[in-house]
PDBQT receptor file of N, H, CA, C and O in Angstrom, charges set to zero:
ATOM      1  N   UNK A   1    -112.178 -63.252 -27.863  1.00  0.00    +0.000 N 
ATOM      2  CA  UNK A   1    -113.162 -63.024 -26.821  1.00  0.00    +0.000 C 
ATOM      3  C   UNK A   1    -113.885 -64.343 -26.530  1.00  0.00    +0.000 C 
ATOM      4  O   UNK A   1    -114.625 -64.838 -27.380  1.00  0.00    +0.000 OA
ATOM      5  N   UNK A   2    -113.693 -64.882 -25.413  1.00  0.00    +0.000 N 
ATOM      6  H   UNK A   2    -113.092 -64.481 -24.722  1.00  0.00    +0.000 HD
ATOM      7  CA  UNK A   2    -114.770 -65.717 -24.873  1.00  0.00    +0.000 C 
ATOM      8  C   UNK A   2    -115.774 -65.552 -24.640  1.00  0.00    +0.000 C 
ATOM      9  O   UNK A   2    -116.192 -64.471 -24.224  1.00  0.00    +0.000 OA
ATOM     10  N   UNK A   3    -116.611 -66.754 -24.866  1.00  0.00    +0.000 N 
ATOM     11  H   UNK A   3    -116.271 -67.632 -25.203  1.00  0.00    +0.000 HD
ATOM     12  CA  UNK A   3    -118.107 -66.546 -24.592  1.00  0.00    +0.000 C 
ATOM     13  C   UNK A   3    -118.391 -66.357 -22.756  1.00  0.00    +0.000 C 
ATOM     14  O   UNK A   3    -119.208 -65.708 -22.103  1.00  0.00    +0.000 OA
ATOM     15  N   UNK A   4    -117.236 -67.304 -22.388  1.00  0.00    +0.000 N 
ATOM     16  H   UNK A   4    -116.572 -67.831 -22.919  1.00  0.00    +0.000 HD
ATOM     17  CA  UNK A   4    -117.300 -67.179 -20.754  1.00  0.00    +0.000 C 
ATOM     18  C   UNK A   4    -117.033 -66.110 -20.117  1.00  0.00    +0.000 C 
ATOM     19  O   UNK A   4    -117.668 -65.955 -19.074  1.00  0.00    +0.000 OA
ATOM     20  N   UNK A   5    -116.330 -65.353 -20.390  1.00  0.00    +0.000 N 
ATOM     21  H   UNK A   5    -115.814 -65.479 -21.238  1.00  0.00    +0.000 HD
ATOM     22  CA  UNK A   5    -115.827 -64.146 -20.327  1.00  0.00    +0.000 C 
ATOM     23  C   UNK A   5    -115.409 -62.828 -20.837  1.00  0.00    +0.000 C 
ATOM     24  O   UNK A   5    -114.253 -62.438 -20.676  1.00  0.00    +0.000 OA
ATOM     25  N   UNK A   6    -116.441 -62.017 -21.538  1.00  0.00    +0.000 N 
ATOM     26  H   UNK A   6    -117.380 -62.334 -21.669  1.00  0.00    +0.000 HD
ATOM     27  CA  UNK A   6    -115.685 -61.255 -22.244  1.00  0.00    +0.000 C 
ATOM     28  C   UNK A   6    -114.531 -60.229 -22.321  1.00  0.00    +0.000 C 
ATOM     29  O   UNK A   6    -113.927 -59.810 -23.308  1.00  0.00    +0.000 OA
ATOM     30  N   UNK A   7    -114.379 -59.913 -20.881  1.00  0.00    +0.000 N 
ATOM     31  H   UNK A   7    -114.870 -60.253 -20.079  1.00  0.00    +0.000 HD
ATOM     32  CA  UNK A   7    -113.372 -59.158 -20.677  1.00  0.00    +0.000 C 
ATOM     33  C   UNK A   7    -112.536 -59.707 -20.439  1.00  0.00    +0.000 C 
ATOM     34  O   UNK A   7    -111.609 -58.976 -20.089  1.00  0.00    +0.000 OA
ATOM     35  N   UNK A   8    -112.230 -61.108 -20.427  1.00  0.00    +0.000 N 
ATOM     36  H   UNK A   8    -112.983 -61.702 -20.711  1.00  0.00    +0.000 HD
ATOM     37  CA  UNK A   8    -110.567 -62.054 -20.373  1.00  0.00    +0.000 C 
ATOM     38  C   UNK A   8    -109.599 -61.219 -21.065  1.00  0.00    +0.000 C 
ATOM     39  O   UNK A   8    -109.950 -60.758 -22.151  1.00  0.00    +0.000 OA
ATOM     40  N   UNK A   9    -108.144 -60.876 -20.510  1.00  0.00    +0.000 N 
ATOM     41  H   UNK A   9    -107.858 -61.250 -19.628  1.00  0.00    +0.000 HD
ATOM     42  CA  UNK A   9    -107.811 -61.570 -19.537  1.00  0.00    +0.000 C 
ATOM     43  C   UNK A   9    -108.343 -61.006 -17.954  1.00  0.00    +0.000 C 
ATOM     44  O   UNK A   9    -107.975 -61.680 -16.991  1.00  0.00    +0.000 OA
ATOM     45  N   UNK A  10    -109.231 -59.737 -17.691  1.00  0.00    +0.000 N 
ATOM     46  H   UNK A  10    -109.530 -59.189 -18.473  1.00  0.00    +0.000 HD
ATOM     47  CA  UNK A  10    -109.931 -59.432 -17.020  1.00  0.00    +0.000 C 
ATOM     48  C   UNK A  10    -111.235 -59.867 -16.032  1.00  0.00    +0.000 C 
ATOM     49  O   UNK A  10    -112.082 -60.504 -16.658  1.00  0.00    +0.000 OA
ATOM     50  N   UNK A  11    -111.500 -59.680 -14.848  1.00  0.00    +0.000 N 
ATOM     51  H   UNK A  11    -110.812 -59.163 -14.339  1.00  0.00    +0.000 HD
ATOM     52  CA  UNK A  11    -112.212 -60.385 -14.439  1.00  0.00    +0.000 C 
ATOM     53  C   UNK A  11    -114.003 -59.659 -14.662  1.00  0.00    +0.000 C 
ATOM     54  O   UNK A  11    -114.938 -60.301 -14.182  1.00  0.00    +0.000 OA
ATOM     55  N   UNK A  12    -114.207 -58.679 -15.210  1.00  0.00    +0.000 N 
ATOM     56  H   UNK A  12    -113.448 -58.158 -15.600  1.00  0.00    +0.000 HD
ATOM     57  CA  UNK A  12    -114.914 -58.087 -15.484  1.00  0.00    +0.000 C 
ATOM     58  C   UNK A  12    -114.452 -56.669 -16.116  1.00  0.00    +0.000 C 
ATOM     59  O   UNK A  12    -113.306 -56.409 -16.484  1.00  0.00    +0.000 OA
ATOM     60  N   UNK A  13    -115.727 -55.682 -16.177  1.00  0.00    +0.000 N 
ATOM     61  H   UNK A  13    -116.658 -55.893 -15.878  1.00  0.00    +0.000 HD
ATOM     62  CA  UNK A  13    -115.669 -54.503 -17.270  1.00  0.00    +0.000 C 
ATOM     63  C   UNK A  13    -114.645 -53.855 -16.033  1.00  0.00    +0.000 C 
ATOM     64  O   UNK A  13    -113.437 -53.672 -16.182  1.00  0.00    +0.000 OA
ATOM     65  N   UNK A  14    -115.388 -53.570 -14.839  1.00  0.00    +0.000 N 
ATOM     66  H   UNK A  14    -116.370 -53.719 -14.718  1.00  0.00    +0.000 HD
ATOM     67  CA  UNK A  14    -114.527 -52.774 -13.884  1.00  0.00    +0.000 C 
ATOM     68  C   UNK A  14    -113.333 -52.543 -14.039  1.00  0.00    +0.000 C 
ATOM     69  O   UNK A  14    -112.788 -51.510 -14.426  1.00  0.00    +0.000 OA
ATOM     70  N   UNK A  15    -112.756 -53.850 -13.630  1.00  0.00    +0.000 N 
ATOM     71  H   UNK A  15    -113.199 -54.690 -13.316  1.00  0.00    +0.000 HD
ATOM     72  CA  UNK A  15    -111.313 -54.039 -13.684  1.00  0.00    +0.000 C 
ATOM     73  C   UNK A  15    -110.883 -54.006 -14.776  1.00  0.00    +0.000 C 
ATOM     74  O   UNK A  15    -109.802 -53.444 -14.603  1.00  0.00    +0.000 OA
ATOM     75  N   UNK A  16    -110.989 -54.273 -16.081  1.00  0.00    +0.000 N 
ATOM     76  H   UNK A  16    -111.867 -54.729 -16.222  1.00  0.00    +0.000 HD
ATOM     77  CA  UNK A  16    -110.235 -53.373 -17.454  1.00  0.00    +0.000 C 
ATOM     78  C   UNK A  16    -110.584 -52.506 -17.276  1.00  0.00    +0.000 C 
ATOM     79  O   UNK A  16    -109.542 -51.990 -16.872  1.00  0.00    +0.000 OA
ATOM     80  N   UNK A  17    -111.499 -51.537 -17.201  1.00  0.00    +0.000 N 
ATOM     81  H   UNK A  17    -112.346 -51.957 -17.529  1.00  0.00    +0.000 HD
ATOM     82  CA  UNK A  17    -111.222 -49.850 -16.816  1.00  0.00    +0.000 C 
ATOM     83  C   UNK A  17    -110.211 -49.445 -15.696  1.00  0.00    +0.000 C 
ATOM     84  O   UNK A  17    -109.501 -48.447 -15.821  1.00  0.00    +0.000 OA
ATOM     85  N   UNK A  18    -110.180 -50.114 -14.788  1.00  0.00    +0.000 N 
ATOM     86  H   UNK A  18    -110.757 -50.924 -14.687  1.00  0.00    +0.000 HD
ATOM     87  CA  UNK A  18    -109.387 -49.638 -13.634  1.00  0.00    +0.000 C 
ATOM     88  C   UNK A  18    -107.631 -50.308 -14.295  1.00  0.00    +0.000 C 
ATOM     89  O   UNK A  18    -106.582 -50.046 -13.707  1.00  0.00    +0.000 OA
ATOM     90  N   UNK A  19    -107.666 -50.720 -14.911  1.00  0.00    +0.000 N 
ATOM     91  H   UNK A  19    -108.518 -50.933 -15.389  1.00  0.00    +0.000 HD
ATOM     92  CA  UNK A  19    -106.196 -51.210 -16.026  1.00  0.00    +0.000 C 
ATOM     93  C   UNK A  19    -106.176 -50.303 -16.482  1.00  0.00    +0.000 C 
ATOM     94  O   UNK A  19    -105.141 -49.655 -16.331  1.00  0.00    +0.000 OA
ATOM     95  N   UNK A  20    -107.205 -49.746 -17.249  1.00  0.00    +0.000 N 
ATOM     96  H   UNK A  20    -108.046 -50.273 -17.372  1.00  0.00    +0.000 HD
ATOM     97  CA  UNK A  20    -106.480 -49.059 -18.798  1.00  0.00    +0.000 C 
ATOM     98  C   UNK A  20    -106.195 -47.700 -18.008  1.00  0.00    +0.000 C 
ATOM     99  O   UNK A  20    -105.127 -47.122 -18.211  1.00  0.00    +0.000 OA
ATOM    100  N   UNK A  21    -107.335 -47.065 -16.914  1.00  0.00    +0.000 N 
ATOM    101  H   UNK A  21    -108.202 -47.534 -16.749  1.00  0.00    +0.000 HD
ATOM    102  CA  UNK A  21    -107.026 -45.616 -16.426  1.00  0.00    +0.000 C 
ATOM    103  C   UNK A  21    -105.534 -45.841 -15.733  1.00  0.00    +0.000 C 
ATOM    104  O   UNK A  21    -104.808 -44.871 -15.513  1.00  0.00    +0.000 OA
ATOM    105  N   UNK A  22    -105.157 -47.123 -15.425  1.00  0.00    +0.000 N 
ATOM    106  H   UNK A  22    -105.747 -47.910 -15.603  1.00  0.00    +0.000 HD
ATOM    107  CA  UNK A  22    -103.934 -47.052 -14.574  1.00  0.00    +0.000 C 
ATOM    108  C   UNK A  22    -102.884 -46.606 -15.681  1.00  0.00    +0.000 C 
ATOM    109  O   UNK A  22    -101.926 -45.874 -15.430  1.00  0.00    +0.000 OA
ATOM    110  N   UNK A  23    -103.115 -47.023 -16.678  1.00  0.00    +0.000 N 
ATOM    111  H   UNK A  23    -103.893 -47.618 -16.881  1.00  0.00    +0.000 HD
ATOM    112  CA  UNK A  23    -102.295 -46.961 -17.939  1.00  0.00    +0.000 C 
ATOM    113  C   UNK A  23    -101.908 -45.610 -18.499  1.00  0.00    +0.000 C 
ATOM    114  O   UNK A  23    -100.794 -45.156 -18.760  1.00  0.00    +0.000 OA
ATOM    115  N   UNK A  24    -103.284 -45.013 -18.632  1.00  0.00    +0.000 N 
ATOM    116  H   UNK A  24    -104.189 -45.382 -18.420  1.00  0.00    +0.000 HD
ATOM    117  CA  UNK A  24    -103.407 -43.678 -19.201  1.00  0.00    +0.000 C 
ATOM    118  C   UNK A  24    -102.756 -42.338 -18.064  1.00  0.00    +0.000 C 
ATOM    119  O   UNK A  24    -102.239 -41.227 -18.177  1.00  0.00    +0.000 OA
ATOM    120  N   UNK A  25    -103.201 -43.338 -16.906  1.00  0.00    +0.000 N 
ATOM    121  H   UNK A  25    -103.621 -44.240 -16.813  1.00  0.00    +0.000 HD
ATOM    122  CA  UNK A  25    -102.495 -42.155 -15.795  1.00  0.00    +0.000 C 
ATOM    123  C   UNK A  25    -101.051 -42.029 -16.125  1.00  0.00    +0.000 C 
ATOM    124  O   UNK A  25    -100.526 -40.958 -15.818  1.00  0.00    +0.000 OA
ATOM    125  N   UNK A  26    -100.140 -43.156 -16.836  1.00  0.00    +0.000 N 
ATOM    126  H   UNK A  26    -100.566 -44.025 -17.085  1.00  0.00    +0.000 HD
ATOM    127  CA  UNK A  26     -98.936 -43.145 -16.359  1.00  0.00    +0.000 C 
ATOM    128  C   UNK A  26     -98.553 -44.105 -15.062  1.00  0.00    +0.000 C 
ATOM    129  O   UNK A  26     -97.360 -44.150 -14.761  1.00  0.00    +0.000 OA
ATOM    130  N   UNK A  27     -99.142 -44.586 -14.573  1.00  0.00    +0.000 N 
ATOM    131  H   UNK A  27    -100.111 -44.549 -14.817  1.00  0.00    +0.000 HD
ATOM    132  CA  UNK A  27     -98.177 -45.435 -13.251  1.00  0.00    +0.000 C 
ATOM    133  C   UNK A  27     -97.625 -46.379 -13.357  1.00  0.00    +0.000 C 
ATOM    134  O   UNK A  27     -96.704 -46.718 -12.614  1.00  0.00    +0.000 OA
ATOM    135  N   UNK A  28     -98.128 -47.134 -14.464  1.00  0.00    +0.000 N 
ATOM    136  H   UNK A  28     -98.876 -46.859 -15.067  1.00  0.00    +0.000 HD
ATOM    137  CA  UNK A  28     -97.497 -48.103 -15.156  1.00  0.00    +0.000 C 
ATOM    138  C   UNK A  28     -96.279 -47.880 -15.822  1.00  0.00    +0.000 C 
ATOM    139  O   UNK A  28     -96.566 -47.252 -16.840  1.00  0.00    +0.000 OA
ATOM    140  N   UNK A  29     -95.186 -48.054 -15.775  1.00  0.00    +0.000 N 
ATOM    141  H   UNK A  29     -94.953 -48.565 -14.948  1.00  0.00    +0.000 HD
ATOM    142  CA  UNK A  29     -94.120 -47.618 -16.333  1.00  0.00    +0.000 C 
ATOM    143  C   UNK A  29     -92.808 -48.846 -16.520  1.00  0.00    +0.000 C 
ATOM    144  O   UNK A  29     -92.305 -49.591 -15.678  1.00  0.00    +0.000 OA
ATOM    145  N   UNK A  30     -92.509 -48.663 -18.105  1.00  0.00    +0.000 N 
ATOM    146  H   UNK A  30     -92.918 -48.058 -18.788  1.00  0.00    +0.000 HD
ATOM    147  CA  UNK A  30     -91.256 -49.589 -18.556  1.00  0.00    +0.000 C 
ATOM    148  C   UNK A  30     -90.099 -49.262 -18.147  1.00  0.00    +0.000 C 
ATOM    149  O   UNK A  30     -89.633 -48.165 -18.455  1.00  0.00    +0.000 OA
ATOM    150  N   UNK A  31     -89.269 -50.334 -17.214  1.00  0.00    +0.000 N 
ATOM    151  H   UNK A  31     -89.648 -51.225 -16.964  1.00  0.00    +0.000 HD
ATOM    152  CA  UNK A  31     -87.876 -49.976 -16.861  1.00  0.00    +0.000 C 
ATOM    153  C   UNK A  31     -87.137 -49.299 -17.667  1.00  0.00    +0.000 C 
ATOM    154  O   UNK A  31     -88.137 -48.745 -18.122  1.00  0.00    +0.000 OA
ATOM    155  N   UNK A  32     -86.113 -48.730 -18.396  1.00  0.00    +0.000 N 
ATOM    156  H   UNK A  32     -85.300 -49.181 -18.027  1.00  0.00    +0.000 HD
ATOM    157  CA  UNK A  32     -84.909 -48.482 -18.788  1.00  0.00    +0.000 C 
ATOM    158  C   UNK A  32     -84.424 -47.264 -19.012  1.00  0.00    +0.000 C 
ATOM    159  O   UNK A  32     -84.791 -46.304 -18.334  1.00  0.00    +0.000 OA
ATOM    160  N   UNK A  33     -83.559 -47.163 -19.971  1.00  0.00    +0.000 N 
ATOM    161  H   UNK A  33     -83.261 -47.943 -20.522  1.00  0.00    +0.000 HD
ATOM    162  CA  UNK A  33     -82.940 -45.819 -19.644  1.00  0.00    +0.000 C 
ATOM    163  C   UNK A  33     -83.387 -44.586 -21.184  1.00  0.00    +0.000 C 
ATOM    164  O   UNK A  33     -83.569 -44.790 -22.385  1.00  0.00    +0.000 OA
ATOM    165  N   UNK A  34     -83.406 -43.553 -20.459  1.00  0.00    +0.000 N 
ATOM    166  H   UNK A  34     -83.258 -43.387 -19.484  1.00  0.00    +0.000 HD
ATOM    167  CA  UNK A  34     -83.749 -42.825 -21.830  1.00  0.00    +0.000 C 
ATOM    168  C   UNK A  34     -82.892 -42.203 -22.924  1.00  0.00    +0.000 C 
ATOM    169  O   UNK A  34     -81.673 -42.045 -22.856  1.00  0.00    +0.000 OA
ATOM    170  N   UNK A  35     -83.261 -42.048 -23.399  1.00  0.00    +0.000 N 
ATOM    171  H   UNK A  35     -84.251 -42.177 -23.455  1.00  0.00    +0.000 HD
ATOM    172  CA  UNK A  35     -81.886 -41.658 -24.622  1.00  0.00    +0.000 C 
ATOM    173  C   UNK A  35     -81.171 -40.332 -24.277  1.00  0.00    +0.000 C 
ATOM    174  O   UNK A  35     -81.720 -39.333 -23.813  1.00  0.00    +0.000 OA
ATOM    175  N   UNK A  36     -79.676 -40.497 -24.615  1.00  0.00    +0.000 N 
ATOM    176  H   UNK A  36     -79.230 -41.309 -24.992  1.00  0.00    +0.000 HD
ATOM    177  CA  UNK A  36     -79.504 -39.295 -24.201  1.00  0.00    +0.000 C 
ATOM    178  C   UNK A  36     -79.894 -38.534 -25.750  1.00  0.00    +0.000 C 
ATOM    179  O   UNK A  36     -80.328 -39.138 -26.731  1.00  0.00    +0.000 OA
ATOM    180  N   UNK A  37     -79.551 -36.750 -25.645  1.00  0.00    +0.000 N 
ATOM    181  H   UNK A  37     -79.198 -36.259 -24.848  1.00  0.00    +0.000 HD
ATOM    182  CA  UNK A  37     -79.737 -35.984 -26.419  1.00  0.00    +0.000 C 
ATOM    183  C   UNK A  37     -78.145 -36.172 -27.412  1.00  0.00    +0.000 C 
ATOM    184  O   UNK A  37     -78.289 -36.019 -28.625  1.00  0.00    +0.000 OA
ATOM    185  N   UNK A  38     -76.956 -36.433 -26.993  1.00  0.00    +0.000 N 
ATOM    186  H   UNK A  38     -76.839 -36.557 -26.007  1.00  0.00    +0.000 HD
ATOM    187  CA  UNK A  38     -76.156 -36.978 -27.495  1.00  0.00    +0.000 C 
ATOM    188  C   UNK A  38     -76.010 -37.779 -28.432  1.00  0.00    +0.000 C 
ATOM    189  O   UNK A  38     -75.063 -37.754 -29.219  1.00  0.00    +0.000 OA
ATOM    190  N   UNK A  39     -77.443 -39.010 -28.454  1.00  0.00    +0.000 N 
ATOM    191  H   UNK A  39     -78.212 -39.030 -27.815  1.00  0.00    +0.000 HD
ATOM    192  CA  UNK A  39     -77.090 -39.718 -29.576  1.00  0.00    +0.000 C 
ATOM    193  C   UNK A  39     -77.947 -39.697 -30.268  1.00  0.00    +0.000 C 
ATOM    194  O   UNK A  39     -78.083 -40.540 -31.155  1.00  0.00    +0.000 OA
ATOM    195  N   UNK A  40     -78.920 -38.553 -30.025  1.00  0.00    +0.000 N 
ATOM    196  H   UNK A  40     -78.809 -37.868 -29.304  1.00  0.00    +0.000 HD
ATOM    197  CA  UNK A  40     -79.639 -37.898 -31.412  1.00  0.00    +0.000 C 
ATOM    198  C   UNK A  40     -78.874 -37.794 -32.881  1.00  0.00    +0.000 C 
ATOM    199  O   UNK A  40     -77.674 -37.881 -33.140  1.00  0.00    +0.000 OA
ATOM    200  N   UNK A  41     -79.716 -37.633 -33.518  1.00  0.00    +0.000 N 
ATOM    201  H   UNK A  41     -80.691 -37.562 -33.307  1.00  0.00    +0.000 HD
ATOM    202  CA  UNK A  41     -79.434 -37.410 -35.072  1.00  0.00    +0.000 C 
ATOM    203  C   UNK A  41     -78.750 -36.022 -35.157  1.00  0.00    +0.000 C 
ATOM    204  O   UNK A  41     -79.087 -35.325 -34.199  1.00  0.00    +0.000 OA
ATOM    205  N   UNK A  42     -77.832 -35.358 -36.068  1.00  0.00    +0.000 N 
ATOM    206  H   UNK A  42     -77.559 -35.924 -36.846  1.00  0.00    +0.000 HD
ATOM    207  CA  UNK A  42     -77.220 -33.917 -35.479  1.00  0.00    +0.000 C 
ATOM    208  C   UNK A  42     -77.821 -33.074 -36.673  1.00  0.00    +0.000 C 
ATOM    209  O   UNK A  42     -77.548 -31.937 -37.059  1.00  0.00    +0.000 OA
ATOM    210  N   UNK A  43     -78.763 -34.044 -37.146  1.00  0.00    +0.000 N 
ATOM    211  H   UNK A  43     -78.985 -34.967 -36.832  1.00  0.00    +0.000 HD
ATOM    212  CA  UNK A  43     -79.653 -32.972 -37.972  1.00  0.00    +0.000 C 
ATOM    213  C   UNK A  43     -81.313 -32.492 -36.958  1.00  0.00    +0.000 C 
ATOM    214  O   UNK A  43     -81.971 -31.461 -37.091  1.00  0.00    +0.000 OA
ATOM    215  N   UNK A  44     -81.542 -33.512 -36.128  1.00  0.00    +0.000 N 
ATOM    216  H   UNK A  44     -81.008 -34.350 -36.020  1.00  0.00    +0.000 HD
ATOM    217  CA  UNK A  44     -82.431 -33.292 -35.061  1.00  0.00    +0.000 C 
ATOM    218  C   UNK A  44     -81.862 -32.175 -34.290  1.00  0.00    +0.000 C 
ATOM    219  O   UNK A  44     -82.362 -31.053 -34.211  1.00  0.00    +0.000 OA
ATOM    220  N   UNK A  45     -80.595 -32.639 -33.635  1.00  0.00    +0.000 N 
ATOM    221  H   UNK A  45     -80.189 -33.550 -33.700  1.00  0.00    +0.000 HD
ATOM    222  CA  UNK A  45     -79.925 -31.289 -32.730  1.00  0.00    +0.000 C 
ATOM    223  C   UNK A  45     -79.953 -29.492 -33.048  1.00  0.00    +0.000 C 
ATOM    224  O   UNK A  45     -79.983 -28.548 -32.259  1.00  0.00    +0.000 OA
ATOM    225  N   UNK A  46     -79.923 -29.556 -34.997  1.00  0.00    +0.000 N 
ATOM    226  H   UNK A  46     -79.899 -30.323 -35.638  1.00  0.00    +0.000 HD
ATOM    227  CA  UNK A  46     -79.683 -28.626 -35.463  1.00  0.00    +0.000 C 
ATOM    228  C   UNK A  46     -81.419 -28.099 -35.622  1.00  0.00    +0.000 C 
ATOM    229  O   UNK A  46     -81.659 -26.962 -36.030  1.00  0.00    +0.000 OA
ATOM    230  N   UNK A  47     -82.307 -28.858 -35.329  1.00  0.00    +0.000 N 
ATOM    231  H   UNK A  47     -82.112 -29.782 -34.997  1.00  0.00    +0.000 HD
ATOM    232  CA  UNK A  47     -83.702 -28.363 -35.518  1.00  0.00    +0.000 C 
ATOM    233  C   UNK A  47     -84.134 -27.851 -34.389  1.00  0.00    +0.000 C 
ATOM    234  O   UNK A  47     -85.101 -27.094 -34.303  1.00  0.00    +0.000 OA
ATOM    235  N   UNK A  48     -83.397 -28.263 -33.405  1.00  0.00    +0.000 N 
ATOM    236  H   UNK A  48     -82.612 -28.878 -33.475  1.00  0.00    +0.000 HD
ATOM    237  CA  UNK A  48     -83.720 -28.249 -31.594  1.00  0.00    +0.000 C 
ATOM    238  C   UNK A  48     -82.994 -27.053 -31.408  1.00  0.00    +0.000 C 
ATOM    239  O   UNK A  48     -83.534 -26.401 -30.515  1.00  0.00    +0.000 OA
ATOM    240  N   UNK A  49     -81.784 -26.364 -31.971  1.00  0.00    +0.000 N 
ATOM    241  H   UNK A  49     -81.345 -26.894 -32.697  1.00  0.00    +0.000 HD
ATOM    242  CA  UNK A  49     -81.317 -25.457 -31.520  1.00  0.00    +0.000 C 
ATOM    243  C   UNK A  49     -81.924 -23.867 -32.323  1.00  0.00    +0.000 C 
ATOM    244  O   UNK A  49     -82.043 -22.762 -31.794  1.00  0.00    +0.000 OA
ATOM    245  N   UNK A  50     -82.233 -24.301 -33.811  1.00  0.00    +0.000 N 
ATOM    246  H   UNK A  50     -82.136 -25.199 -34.241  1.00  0.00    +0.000 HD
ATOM    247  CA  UNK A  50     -83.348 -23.329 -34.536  1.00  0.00    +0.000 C 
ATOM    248  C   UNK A  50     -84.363 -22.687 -33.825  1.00  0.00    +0.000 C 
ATOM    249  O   UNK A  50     -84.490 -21.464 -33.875  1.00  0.00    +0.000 OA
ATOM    250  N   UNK A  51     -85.412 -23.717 -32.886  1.00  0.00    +0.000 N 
ATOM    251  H   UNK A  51     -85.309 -24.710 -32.845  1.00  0.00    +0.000 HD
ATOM    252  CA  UNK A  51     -86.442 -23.691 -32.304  1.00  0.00    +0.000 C 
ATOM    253  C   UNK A  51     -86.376 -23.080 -31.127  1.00  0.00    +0.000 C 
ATOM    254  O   UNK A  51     -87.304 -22.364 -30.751  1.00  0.00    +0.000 OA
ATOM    255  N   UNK A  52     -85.484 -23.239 -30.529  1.00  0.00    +0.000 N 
ATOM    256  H   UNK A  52     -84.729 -23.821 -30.835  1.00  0.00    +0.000 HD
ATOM    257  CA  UNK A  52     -85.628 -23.062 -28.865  1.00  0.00    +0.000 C 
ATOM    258  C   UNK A  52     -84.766 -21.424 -28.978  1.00  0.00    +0.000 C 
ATOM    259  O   UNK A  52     -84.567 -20.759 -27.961  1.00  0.00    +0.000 OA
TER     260      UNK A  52
């Protein structure tokens, strides 16, 4: 934390709140692909099919 700034890399409090709610909303989002259920563990599969 800087003395010049404490919310660096932010330009104030605002705008890290208006970051982190962007965050928490979800809109922010990491490219790639999701796993399939296929290359689960087939002891996971066998807990998933118990359950449901």
């Amino acid at each position: 934390m800087s003395p010049r700034n404490r919310f660096r890399p932010f330009c104030s409090e605002r705008c890290q709140m208006i970051d982190l709610g962007t965050w928490a909303s979800g809109d922010y989002k990491v490219e790639g692909s999701t796993t399939p259920a296929d290359n689960e563990h087939h002891d996971d599969l066998k807990k998933r099919r118990l359950l449901n």
